[in-house]
C-alpha positions as CSV (number, residue, x, y, z in Angstrom):
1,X,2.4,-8.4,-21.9
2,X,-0.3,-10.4,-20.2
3,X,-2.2,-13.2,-21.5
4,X,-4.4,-16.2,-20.8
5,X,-2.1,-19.3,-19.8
6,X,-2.3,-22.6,-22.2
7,X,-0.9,-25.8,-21.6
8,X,2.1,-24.9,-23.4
9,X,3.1,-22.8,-20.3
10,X,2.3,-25.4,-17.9
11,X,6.4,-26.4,-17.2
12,X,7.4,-22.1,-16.9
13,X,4.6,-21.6,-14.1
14,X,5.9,-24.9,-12.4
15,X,9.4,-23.4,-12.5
16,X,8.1,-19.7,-11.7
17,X,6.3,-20.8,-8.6
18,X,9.3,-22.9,-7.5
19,X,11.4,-20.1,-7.5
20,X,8.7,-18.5,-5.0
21,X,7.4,-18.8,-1.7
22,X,4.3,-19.8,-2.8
23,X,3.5,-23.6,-1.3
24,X,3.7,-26.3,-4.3
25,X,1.9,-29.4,-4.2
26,X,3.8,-31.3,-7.4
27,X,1.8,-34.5,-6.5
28,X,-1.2,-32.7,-6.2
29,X,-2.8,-29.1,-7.8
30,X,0.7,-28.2,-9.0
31,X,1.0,-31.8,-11.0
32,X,1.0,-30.8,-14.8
33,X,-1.8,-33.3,-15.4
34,X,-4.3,-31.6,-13.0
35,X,-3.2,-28.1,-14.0
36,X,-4.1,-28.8,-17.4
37,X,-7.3,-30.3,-16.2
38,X,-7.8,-27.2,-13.7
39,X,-7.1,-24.9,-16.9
40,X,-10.0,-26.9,-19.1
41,X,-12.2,-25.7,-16.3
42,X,-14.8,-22.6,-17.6
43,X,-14.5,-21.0,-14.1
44,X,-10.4,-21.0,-13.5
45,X,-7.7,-19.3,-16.1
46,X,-4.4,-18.4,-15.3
47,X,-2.7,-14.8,-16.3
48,X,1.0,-14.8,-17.0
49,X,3.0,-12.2,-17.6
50,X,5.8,-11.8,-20.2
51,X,9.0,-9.9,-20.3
52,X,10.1,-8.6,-24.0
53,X,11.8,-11.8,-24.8
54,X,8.6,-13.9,-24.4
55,X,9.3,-15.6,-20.6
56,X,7.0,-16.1,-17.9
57,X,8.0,-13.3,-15.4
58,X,4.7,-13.9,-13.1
59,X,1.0,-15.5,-12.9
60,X,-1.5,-15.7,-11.1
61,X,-5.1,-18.1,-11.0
62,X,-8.2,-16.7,-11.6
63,X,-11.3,-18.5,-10.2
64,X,-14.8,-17.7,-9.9
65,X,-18.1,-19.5,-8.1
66,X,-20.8,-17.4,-10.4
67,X,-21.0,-15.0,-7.5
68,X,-17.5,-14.1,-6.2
69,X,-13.8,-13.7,-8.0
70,X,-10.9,-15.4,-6.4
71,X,-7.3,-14.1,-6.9
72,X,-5.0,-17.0,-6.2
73,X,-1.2,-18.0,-5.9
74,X,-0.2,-14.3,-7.6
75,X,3.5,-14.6,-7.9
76,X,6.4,-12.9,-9.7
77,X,9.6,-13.2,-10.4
78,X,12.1,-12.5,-7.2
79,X,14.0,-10.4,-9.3
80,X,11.7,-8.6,-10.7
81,X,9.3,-7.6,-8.1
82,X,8.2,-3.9,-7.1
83,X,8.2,-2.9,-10.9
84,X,4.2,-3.1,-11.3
85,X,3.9,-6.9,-12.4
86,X,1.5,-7.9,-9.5
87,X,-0.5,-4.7,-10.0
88,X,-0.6,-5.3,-13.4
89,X,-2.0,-8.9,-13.1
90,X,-4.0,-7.6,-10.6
91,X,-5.8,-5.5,-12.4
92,X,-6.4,-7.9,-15.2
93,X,-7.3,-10.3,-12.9
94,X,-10.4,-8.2,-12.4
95,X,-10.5,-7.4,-16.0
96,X,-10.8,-10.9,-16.9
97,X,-13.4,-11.5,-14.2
98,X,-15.7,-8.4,-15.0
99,X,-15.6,-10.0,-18.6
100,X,-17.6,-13.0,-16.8
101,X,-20.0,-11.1,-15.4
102,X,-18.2,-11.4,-11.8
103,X,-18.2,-8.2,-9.6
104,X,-16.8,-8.7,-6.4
105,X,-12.8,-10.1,-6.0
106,X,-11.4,-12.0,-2.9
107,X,-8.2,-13.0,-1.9
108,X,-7.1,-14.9,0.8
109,X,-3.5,-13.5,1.9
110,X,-1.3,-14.9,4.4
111,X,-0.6,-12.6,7.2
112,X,3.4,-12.6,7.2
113,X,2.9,-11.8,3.2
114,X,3.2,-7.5,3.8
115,X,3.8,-7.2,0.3
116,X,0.4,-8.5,-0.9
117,X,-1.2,-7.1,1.9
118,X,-0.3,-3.8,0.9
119,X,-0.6,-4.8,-2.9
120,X,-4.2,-5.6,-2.3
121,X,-4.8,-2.5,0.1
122,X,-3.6,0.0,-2.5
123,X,-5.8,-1.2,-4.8
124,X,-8.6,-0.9,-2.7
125,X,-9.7,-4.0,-1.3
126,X,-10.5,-4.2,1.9
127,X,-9.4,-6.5,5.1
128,X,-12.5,-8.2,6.2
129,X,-12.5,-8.1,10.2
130,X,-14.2,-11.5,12.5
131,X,-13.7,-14.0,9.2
132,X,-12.2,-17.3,9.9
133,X,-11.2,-19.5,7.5
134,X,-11.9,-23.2,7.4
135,X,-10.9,-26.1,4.9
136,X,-11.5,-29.8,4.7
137,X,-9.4,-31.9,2.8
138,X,-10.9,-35.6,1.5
139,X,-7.3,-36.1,0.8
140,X,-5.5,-35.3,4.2
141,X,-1.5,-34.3,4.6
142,X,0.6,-35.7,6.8
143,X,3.1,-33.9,8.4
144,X,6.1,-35.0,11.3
145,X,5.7,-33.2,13.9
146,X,8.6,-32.2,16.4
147,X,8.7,-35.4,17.7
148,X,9.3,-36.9,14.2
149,X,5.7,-38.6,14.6
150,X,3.3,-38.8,11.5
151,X,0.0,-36.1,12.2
152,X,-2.7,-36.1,9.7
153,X,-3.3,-32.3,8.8
């Protein structure tokens, strides 16, 4: 089953992305504070999806800017992947975000992710070619570098 993510669930996605590859931030976005704050939001919900007994198996965040969908941090269960979870939160990612009047979906994909890449593909989205991606971060990282020195990132 997939549903809409409360607060209630806040501590299974923490473990569920833990068990992942996906990046966490636990003194940032992945705090439980700011994810219940993120989750308040009108514009951000999370999907999770449940195995028969009720546990979080994967989830994903849902985001929109009025114009544009954004399919974020998908992620499922290692032992449980290639059965259809990520296609199915897929697809109600886009379910959820046609419900807000949103047409269009993005993702942004690392490269070395195949899976995804070919998740997204067969679903029919398509690579955009010549995009490059920028951030800026009012609250920058820092990272040791080879030499064991402090960089800012």
């Amino acid at each position: 089953m997939i549903r809409r993510a409360t607060k209630d669930d806040i501590p299974s996605l923490i473990s569920l992305w833990g068990k992942t590859d996906l990046p966490m931030k636990p003194n940032g976005r992945d705090k439980p504070e700011n994810l219940e704050k993120q989750m308040q939001q009108s514009n951000m919900w999370i999907l999770v999806a449940e195995d028969t007994s009720g546990e979080i198996v994967g989830a994903v965040i849902v985001t929109n800017d009025s114009r544009k969908g954004w399919i974020n941090r998908m992620a499922v269960n290692s032992q449980l992947r290639r059965k259809g979870i990520a296609k199915k939160l897929l697809i109600a990612s886009e379910e959820s975000l046609k419900e807000e009047g949103i047409t269009v979906f993005s993702a942004l994909i690392e490269s070395s992710n195949i899976a995804s890449v070919k998740l997204f593909e067969n679903i029919g989205y398509n690579h955009i070619e010549g995009i490059i991606y920028y951030a800026k971060k009012l609250i920058p990282m820092i990272k040791k570098n080879s030499f064991g020195f402090n960089i800012i990132c």
